[in-house]
TORZA-708355 format. One line per 10 residues: number of its first residue (from 0); their letters; for each residue x, y, z of C-alpha. Coordinates in nm, 3 decimals, m for minus. Example, Ala and Ser with C-alpha at 12.3 -4.5 7.8 and 13.67 -1.06 7.14 Angstrom:
BEGIN
0 = AS = 1.230,m0.450,0.780 | 1.367,m0.106,0.714 $
//
This chain:
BEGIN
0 = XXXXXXXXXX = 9.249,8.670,23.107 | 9.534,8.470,23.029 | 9.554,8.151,22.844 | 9.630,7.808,23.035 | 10.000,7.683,22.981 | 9.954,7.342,22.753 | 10.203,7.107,22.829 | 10.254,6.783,22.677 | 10.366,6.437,22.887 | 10.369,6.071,22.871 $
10 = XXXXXXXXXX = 10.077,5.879,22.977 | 10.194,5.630,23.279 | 9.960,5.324,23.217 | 9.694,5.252,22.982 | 9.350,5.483,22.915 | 9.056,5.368,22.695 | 8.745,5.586,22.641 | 8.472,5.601,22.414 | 8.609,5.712,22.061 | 8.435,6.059,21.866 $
20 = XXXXXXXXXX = 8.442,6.176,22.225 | 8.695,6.476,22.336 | 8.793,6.465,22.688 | 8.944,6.618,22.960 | 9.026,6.370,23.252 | 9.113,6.478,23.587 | 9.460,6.393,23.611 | 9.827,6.431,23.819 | 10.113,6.532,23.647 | 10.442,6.413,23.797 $
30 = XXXXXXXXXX = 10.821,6.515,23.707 | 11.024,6.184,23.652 | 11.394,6.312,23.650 | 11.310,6.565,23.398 | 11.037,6.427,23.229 | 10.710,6.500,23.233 | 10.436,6.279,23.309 | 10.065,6.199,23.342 | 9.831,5.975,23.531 | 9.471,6.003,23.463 $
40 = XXXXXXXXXX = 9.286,5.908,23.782 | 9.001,5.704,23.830 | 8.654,5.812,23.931 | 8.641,6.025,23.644 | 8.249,6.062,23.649 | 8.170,6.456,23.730 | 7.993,6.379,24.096 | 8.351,6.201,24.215 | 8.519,6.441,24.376 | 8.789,6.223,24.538 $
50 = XXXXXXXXXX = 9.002,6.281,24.174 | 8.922,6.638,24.115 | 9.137,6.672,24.443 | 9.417,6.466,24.381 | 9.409,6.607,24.037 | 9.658,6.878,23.972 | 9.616,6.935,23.574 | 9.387,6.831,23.295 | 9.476,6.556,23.030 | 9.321,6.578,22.673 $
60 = XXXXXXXXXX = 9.200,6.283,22.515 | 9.144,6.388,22.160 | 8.812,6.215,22.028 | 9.014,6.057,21.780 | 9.217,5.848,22.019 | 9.028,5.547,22.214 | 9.280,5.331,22.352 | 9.618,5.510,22.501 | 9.917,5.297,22.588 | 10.177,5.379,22.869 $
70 = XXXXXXXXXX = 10.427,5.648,22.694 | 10.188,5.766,22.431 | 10.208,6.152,22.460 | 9.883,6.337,22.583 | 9.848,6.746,22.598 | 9.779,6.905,22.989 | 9.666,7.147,23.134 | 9.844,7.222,23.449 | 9.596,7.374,23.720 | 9.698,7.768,23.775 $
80 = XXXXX = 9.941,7.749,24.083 | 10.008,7.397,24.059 | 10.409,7.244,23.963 | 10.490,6.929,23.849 | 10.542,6.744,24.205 $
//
């Protein structure tokens, strides 16, 4: 088995989570002209399944981040198939 690509892209908008946590939010990945990047989607609790099919990629939150601005650089993890749209 292969490893998954890691990518990394700029968060579009604002994410806050509890901090000592790692996390990896459901999220879309878009290519802006060129650049890379990410929306984490609401209705991130595991029984919402609304975002885990609009998602096409992982975003890690590291546990020591708690509060991510728009443009603050997050690693993904693109689903297996799945381009930047």
């Amino acid at each position: 088995l292969g490893k998954e690509p890691v990518q990394k892209a700029k968060l579009v908008g604002r994410f806050s989570k509890h901090h000592q946590l790692r996390m990896f939010a459901k999220a879309k990945q878009i290519n802006d002209d060129g650049v890379l990047r990410v929306e984490v989607l609401s209705g991130q609790q595991s029984f919402r399944m609304a975002s885990l099919l609009a998602a096409n990629c992982w975003a890690e939150i590291p546990e020591t981040a708690a509060d991510l601005t728009d443009g603050d650089l997050v690693r993904i993890y693109p689903f297996i198939g799945n381009e930047p749209v």
